[in-house]
C-alpha positions in Angstrom: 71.9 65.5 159.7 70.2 64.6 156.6 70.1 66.9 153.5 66.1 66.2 153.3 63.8 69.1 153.7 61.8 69.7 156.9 58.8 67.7 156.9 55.6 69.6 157.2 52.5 68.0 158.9 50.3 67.1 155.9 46.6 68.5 156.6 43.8 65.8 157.5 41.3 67.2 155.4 42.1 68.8 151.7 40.2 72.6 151.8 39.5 71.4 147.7 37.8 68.2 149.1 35.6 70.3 151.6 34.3 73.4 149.0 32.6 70.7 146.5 30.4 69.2 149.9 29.8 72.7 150.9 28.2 73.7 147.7 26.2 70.2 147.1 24.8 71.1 150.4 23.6 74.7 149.6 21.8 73.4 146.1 20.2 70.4 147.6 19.6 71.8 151.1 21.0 68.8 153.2 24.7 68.6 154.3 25.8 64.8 152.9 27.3 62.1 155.3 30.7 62.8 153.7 30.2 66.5 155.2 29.2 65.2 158.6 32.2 63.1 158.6 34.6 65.6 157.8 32.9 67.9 160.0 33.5 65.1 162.9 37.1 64.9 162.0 37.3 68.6 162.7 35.9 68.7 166.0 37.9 65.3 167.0 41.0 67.2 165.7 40.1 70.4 167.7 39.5 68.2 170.7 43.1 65.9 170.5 44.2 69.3 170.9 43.3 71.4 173.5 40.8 69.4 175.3 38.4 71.9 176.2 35.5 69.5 177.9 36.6 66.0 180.0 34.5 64.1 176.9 35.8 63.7 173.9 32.7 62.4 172.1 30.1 65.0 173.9 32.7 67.7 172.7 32.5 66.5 169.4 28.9 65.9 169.1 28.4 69.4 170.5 30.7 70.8 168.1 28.9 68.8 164.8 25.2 70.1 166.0 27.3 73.8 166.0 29.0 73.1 162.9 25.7 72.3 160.7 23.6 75.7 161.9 25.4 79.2 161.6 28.5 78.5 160.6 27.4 76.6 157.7 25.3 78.9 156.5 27.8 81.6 156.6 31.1 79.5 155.3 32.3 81.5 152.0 33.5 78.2 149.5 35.8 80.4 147.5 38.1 80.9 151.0 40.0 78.3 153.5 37.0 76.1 154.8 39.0 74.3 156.5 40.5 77.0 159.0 36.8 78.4 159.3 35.3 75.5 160.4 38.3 74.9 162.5 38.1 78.5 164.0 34.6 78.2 165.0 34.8 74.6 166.7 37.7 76.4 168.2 35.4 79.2 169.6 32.7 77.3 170.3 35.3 75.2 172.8 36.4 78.6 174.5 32.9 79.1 175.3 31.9 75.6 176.8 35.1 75.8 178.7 34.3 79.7 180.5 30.7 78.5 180.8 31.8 75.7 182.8 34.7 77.9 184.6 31.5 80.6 185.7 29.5 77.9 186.3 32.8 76.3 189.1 32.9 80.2 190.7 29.4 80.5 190.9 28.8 77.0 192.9 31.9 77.9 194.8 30.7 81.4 196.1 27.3 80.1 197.0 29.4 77.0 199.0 31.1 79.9 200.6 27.9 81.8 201.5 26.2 78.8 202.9 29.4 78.0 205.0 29.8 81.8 206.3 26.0 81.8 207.4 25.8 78.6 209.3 23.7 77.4 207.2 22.9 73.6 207.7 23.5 71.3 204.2 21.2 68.4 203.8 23.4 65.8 204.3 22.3 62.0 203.4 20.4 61.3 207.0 
C-alpha cells in the first residue's frame, strides 16, 4: 500500500467557471457557446452514466433544448450550478425513460386486447 492519499475524481466542469456564463447570459439575454458547451458536457456526463434513452446524442440534444428554458431561468449563481444543472438533466432523464416505460405497457395491453378479441392485424399482404 502506498502512503498517498485517496484520489478523488476531479470534477469536469469548475461550479466558479459556470456562475460567470450564467450571469453574462442574464445581462445580455443570450446564453454564449461556452455555456452551450458546458451545458453539452453535462448532459453527455449524465448520459455515460445512467443511460436513460438507447441515443446518446438525442439524449443529449434533448437535454440542452431543457437546459436553456426553465432551468436557466431559475439557476441561483451564488449556489452549486453545477449539481443543479446536473439534477435537472437527471430528472428530465427519469421522465423520458417512464414516458417511454407507459408508453411499452400501453402498446403491450392494446397487443393483448387485440389478441384476446380475435381481432385480425394487417399483416403485409
Amino acid at each position: 500500500m502506498s502512503d498517498s492519499p485517496a484520489r478523488r475524481p476531479q470534477p469536469y466542469l469548475d461550479n466558479a467557471a459556470l456562475a460567470p456564463l450564467v450571469r453574462e447570459m442574464r445581462r445580455t439575454g443570450r446564453a454564449s457557446d461556452e455555456l452551450g458547451r458546458a451545458l453539452m458536457q453535462i448532459a453527455g456526463g449524465v448520459w455515460d452514466r445512467y443511460h436513460f434513452t438507447a441515443d446518446r446524442d438525442d439524449f443529449v440534444g434533448d437535454v440542452l433544448v431543457h437546459l436553456l428554458g426553465t432551468p436557466l431561468e431559475r439557476v441561483d449563481p451564488k449556489k452549486n450550478i453545477f449539481s443543479y444543472f446536473t439534477t435537472c438533466a437527471i430528472r428530465f432523464g427519469l421522465n423520458l425513460r417512464n414516458k417511454a416505460a407507459a408508453e411499452r405497457r400501453r402498446f403491450e395491453a392494446y397487443a393483448a386486447d387485440v389478441l384476446a378479441a380475435g381481432t385480425e392485424v394487417p399483416g403485409d399482404e
